[in-house]
Biotite code that builds the C-alpha atoms (Angstrom):
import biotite.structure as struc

atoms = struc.array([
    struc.Atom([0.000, 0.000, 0.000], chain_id="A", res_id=1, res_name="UNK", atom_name="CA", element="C"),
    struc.Atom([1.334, 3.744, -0.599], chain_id="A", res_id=2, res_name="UNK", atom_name="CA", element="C"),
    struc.Atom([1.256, 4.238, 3.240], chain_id="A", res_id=3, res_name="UNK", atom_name="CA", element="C"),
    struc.Atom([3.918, 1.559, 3.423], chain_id="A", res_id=4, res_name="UNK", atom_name="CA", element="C"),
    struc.Atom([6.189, 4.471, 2.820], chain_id="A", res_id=5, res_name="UNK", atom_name="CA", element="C"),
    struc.Atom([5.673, 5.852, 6.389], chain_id="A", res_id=6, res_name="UNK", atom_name="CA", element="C"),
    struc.Atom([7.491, 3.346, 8.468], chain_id="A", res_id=7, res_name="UNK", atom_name="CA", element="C"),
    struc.Atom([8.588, 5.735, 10.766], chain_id="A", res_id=8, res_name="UNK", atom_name="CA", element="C"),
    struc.Atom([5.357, 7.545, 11.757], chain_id="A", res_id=9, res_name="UNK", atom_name="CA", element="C"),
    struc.Atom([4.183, 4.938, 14.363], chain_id="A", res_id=10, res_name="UNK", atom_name="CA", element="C"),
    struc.Atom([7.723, 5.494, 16.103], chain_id="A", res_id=11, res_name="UNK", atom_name="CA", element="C"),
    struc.Atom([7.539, 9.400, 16.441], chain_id="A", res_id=12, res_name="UNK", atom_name="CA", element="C"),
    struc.Atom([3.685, 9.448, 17.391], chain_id="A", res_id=13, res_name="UNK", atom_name="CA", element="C"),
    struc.Atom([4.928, 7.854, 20.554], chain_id="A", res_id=14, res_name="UNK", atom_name="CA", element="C"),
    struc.Atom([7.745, 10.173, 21.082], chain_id="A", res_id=15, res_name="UNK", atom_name="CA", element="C"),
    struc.Atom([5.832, 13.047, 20.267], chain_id="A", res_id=16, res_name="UNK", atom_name="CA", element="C"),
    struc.Atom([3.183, 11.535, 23.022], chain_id="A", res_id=17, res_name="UNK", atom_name="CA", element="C"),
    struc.Atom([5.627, 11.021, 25.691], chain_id="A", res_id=18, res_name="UNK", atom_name="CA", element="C"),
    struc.Atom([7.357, 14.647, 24.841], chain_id="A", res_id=19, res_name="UNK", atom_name="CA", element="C"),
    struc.Atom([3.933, 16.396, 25.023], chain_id="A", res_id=20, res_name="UNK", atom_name="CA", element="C"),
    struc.Atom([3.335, 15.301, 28.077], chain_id="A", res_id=21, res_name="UNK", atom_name="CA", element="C"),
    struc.Atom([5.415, 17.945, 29.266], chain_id="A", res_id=22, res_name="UNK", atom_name="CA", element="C"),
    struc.Atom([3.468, 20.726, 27.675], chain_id="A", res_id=23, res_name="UNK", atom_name="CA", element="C"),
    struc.Atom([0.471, 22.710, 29.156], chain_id="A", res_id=24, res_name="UNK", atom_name="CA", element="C"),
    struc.Atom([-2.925, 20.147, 29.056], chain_id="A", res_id=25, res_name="UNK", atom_name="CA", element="C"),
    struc.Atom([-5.524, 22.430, 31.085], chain_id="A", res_id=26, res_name="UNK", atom_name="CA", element="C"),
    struc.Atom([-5.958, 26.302, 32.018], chain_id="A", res_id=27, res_name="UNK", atom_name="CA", element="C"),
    struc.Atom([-8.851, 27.260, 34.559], chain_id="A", res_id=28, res_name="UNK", atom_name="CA", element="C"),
    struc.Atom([-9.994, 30.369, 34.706], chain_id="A", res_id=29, res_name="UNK", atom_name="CA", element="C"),
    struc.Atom([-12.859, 31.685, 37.164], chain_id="A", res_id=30, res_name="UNK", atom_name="CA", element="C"),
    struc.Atom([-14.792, 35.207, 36.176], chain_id="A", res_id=31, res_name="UNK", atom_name="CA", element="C"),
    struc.Atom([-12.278, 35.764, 33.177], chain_id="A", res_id=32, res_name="UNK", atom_name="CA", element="C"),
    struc.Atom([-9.072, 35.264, 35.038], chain_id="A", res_id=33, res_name="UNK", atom_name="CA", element="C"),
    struc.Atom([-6.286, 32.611, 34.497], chain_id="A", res_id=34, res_name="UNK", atom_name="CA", element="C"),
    struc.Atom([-6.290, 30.284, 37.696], chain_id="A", res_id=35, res_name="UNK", atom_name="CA", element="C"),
    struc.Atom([-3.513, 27.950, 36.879], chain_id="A", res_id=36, res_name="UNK", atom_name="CA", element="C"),
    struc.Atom([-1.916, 25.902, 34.455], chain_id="A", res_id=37, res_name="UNK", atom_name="CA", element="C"),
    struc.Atom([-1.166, 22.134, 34.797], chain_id="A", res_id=38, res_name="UNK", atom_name="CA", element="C"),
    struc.Atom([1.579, 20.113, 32.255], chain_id="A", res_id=39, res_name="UNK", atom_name="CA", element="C"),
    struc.Atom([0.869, 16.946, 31.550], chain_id="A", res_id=40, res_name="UNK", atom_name="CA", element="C"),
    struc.Atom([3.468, 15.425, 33.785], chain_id="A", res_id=41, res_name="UNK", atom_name="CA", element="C"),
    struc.Atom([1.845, 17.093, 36.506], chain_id="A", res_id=42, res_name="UNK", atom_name="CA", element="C"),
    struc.Atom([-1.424, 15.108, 35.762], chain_id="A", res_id=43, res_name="UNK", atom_name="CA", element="C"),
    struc.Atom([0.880, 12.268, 36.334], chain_id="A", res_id=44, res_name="UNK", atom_name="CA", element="C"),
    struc.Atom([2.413, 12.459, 39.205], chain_id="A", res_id=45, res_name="UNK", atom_name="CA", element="C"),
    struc.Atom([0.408, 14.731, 40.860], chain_id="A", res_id=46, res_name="UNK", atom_name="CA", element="C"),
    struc.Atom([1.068, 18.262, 41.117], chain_id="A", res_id=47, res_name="UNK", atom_name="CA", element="C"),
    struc.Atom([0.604, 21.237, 44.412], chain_id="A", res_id=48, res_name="UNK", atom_name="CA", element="C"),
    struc.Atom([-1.168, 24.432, 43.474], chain_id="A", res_id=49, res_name="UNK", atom_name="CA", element="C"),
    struc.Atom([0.013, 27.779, 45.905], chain_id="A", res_id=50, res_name="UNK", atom_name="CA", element="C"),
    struc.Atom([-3.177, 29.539, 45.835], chain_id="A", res_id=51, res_name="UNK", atom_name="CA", element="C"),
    struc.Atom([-2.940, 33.826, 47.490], chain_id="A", res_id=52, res_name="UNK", atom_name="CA", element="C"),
    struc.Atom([-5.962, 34.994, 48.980], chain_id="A", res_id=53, res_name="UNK", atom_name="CA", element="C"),
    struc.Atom([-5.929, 38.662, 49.508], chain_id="A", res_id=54, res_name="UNK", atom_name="CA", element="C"),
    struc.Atom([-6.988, 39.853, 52.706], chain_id="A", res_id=55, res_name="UNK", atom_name="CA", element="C"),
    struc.Atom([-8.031, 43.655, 52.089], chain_id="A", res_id=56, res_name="UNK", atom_name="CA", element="C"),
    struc.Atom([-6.718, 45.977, 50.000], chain_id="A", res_id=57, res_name="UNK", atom_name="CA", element="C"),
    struc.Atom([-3.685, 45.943, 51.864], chain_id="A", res_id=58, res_name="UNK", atom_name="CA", element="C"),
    struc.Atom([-1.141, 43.221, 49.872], chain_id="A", res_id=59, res_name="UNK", atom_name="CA", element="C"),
    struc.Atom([0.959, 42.789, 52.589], chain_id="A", res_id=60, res_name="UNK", atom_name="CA", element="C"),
    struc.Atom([-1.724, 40.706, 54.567], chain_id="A", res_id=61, res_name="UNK", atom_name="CA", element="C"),
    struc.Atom([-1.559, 37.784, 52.041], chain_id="A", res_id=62, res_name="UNK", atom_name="CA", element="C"),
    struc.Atom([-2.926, 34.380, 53.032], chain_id="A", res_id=63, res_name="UNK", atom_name="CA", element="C"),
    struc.Atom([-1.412, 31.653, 51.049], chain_id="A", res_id=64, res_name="UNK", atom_name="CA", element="C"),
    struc.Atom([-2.786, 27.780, 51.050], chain_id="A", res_id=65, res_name="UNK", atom_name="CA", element="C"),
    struc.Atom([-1.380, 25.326, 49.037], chain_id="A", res_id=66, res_name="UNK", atom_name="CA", element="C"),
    struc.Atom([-3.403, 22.505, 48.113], chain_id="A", res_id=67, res_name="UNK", atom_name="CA", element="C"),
    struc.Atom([-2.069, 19.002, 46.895], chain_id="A", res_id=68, res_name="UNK", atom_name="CA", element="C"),
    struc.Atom([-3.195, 16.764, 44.164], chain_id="A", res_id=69, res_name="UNK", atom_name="CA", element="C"),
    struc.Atom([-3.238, 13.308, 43.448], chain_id="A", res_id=70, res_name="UNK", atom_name="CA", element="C"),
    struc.Atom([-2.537, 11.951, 39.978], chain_id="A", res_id=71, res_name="UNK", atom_name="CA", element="C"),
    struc.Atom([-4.754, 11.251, 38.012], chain_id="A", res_id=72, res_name="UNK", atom_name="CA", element="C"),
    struc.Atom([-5.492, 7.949, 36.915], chain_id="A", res_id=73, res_name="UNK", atom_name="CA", element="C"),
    struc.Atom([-6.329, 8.222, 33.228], chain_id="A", res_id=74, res_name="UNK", atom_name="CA", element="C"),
    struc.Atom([-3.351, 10.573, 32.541], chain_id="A", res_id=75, res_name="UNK", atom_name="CA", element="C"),
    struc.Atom([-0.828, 8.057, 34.391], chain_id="A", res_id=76, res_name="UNK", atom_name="CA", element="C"),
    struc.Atom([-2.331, 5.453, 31.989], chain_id="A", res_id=77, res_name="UNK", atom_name="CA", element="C"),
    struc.Atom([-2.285, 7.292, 29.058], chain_id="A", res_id=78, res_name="UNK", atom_name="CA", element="C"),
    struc.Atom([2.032, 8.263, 29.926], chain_id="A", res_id=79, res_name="UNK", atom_name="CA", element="C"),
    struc.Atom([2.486, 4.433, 30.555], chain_id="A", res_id=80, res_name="UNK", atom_name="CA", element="C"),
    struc.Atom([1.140, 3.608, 26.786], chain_id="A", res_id=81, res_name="UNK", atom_name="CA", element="C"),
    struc.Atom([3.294, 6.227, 25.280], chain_id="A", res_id=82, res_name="UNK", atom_name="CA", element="C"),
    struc.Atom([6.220, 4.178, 27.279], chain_id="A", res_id=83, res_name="UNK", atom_name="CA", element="C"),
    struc.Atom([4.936, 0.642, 26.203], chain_id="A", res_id=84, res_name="UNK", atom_name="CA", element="C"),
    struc.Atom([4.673, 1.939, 22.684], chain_id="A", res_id=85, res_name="UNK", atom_name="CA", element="C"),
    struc.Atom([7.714, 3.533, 22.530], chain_id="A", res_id=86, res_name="UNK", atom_name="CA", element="C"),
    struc.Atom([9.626, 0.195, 23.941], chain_id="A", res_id=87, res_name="UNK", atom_name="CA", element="C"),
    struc.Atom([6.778, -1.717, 21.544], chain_id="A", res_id=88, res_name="UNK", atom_name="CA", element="C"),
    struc.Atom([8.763, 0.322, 18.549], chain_id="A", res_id=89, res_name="UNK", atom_name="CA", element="C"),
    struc.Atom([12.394, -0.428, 19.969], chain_id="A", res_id=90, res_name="UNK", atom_name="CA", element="C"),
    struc.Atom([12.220, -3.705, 20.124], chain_id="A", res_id=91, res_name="UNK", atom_name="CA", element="C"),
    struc.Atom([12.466, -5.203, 16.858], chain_id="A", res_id=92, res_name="UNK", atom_name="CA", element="C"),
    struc.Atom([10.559, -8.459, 17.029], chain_id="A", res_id=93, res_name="UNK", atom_name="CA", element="C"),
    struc.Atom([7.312, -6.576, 18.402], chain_id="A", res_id=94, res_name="UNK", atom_name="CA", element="C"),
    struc.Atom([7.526, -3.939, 15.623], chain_id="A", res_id=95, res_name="UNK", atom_name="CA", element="C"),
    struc.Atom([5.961, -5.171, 13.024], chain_id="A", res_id=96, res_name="UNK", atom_name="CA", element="C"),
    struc.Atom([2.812, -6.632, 15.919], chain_id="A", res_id=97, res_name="UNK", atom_name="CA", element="C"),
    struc.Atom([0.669, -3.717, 14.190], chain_id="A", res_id=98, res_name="UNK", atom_name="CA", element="C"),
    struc.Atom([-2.363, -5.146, 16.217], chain_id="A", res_id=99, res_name="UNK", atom_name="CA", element="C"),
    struc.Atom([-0.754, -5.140, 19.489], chain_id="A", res_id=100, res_name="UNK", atom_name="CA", element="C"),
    struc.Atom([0.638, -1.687, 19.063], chain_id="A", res_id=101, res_name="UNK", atom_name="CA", element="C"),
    struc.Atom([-2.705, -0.572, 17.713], chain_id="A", res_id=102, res_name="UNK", atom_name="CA", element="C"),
    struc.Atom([-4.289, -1.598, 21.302], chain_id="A", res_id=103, res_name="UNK", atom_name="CA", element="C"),
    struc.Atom([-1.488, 0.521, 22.870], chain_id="A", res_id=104, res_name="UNK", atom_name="CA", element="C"),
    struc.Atom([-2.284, 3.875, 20.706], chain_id="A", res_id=105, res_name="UNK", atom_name="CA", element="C"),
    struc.Atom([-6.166, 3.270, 21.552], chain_id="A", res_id=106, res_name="UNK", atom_name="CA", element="C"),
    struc.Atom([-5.722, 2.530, 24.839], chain_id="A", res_id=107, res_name="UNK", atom_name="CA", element="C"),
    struc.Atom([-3.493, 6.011, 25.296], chain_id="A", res_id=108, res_name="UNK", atom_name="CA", element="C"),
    struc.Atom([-6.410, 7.508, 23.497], chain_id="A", res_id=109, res_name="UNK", atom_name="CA", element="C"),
    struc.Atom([-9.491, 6.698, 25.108], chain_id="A", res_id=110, res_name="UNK", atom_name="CA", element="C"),
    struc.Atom([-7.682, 7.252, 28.410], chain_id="A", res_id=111, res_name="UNK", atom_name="CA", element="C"),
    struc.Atom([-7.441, 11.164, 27.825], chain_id="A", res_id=112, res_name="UNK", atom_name="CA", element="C"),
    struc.Atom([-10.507, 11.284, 26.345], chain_id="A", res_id=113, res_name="UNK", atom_name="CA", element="C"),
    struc.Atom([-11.890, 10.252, 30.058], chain_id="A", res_id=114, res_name="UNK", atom_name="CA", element="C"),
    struc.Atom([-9.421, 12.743, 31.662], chain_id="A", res_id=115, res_name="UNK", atom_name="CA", element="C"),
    struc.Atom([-11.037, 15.282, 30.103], chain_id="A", res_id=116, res_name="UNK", atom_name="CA", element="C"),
    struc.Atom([-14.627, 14.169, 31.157], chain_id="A", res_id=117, res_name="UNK", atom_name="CA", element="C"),
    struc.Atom([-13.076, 13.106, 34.515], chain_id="A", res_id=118, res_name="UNK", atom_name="CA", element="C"),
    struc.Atom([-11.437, 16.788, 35.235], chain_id="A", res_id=119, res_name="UNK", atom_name="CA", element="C"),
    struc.Atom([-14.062, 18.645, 33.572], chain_id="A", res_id=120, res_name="UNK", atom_name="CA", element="C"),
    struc.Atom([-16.628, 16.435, 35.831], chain_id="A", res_id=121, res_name="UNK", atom_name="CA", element="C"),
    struc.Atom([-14.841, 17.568, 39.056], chain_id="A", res_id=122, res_name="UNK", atom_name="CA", element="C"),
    struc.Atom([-14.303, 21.009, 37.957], chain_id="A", res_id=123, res_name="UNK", atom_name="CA", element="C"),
    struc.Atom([-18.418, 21.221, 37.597], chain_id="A", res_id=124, res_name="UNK", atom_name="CA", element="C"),
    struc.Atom([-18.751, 19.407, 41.141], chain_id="A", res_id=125, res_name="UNK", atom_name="CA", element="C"),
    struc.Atom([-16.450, 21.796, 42.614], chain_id="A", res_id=126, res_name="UNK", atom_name="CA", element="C"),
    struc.Atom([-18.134, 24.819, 41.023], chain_id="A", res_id=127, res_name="UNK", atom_name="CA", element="C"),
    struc.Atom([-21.230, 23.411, 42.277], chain_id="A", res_id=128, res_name="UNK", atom_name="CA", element="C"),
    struc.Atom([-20.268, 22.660, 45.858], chain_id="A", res_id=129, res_name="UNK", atom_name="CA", element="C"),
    struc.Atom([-18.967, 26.501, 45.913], chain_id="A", res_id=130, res_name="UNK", atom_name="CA", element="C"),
    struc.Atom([-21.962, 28.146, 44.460], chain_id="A", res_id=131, res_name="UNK", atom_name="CA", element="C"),
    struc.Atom([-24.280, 26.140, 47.335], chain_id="A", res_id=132, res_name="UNK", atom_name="CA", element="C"),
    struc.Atom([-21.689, 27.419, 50.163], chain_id="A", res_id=133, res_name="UNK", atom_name="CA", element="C"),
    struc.Atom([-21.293, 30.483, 49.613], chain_id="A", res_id=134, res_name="UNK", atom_name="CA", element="C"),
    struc.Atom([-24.342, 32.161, 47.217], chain_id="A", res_id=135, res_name="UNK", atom_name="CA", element="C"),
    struc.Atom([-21.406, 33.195, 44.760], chain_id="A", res_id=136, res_name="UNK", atom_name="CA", element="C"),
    struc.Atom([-21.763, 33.268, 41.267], chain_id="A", res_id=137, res_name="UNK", atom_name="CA", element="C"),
    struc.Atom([-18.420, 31.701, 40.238], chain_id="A", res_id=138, res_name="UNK", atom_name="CA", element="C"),
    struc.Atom([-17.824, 31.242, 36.606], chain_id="A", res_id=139, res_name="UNK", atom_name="CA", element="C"),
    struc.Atom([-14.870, 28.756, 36.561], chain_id="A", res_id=140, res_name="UNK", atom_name="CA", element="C"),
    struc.Atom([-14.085, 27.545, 32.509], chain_id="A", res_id=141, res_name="UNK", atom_name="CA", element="C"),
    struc.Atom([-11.745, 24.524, 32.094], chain_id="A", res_id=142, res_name="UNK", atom_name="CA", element="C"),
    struc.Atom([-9.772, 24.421, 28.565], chain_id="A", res_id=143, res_name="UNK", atom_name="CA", element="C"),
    struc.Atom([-7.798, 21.750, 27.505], chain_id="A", res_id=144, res_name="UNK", atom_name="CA", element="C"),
    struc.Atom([-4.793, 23.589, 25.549], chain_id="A", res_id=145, res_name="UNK", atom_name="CA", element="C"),
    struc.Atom([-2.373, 22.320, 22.602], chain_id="A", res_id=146, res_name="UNK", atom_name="CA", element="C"),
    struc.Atom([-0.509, 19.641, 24.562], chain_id="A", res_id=147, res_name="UNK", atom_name="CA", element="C"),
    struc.Atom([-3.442, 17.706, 25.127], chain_id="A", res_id=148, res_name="UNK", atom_name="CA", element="C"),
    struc.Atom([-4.619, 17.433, 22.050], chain_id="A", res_id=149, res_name="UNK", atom_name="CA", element="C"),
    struc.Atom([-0.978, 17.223, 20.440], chain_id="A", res_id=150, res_name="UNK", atom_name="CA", element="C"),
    struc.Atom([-1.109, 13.769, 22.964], chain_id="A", res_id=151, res_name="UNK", atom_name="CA", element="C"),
    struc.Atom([-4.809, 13.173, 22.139], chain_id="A", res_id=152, res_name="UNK", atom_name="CA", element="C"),
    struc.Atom([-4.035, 13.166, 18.159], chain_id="A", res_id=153, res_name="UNK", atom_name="CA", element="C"),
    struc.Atom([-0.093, 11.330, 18.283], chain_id="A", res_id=154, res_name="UNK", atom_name="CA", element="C"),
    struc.Atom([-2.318, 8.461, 19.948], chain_id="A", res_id=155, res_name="UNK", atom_name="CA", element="C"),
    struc.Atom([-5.461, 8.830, 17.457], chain_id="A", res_id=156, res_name="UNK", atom_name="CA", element="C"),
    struc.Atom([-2.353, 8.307, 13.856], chain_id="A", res_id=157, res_name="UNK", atom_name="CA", element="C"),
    struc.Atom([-0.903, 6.212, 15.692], chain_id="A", res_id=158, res_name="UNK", atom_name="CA", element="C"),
    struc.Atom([-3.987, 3.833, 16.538], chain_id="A", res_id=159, res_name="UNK", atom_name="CA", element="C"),
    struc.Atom([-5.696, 4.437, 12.599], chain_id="A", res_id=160, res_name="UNK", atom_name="CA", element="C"),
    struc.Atom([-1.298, 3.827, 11.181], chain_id="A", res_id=161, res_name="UNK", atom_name="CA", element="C"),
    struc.Atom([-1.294, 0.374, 13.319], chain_id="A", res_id=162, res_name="UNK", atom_name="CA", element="C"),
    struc.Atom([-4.897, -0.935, 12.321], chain_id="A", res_id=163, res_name="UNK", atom_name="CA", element="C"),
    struc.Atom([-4.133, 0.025, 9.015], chain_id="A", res_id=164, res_name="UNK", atom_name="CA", element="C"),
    struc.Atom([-0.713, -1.512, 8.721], chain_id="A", res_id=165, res_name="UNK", atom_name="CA", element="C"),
    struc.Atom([-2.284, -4.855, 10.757], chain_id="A", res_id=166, res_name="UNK", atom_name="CA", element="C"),
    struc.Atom([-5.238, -4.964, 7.956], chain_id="A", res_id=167, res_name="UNK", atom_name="CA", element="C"),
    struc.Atom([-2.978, -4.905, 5.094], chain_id="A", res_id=168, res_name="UNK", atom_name="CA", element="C"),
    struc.Atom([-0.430, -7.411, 6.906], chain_id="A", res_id=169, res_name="UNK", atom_name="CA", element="C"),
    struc.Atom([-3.329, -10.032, 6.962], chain_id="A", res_id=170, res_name="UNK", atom_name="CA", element="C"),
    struc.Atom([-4.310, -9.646, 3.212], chain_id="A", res_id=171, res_name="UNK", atom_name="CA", element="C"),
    struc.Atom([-0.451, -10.938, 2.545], chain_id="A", res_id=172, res_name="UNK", atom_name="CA", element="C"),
    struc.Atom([-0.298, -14.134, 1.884], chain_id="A", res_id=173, res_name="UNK", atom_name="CA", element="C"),
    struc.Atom([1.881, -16.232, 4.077], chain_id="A", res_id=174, res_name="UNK", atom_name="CA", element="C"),
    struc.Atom([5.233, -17.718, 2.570], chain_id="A", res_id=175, res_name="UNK", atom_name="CA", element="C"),
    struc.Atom([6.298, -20.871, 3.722], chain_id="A", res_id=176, res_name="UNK", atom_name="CA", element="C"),
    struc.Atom([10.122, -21.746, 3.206], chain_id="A", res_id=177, res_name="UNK", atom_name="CA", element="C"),
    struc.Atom([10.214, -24.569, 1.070], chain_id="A", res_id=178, res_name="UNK", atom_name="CA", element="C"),
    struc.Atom([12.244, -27.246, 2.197], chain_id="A", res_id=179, res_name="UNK", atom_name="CA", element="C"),
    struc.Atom([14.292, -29.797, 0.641], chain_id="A", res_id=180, res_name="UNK", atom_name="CA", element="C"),
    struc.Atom([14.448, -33.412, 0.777], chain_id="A", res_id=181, res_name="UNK", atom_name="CA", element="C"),
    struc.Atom([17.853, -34.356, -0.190], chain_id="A", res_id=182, res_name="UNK", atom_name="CA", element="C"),
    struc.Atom([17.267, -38.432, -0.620], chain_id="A", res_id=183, res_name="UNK", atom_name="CA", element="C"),
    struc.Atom([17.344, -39.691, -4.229], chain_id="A", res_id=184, res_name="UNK", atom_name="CA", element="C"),
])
């Protein structure tokens, strides 16, 4: 097939996975006003967020309260398939086991897929909690920014390029060494 050609492409989706990982995946912002920033890696291993509460005009009386969190599940998944394909694509006997590396991409996929629905879930819970508490109107926004979907997509060509390759592999016709029977 012409996509033959393209040998490499499996290969650097996975690096370009892993290495997005350590770009920018989320930005909150509450009433208009940038809240944080979490990288990818952070979503992995978990990540504390310094938060400054002013008290009064005065900026010297700053409060500050850092809060710690866990990693999240679906993100730590989705790092260890960019691994497993990258060691998948290293070793040479599993290289061409399109099928098995296909499982890998989609498996990286569909787990940030549900980190997004998992974070934007608890973002929505949170804003909910807040706005019964306290009577606030607090618009908080969630975006997922360019290294997410950079990660999101390397998994998505890399899934289709496997499935593809794996499709055509089984249409080939298997050869058989011949063998020889030397008696007369």
């Amino acid at each position: 097939m012409a996509y033959k050609q393209f040998t490499f492409l499996s290969p650097v989706t996975f690096i370009i996975a892993l290495a997005g990982f350590f770009l920018t995946f989320t930005e909150i912002n509450c009433n208009g006003q940038q809240l944080d920033t979490i990288k990818g890696i952070e979503l992995v291993t978990g990540y504390e967020q310094e938060l400054d509460f002013n008290l009064g005009e005065d900026n010297s009386a700053e409060e500050k309260k850092v809060e710690k969190y866990d990693p999240n599940i679906f993100a730590l998944n989705a790092f260890i398939a960019a691994i497993i394909g990258l060691v998948l694509m290293a070793v040479k006997k599993l290289r061409t086991n399109y099928k098995l590396v296909a499982v890998i991409a989609l498996i990286g996929f569909v787990c940030l897929i549900a980190m997004m629905v998992d974070l934007k879930t608890k973002i929505a819970d949170a804003q909910n909690k807040q706005d019964s508490t306290l009577n606030i109107d607090l618009n908080i926004d969630f975006k997922m920014k360019f290294g997410f979907w950079l990660v999101t997509a390397s998994f998505f060509i890399a899934a289709v390029w496997n499935i593809l390759m794996a499709r055509d592999k089984s249409k080939q016709p298997e050869i058989i060494p011949e063998t020889f029977d030397d008696t007369p």
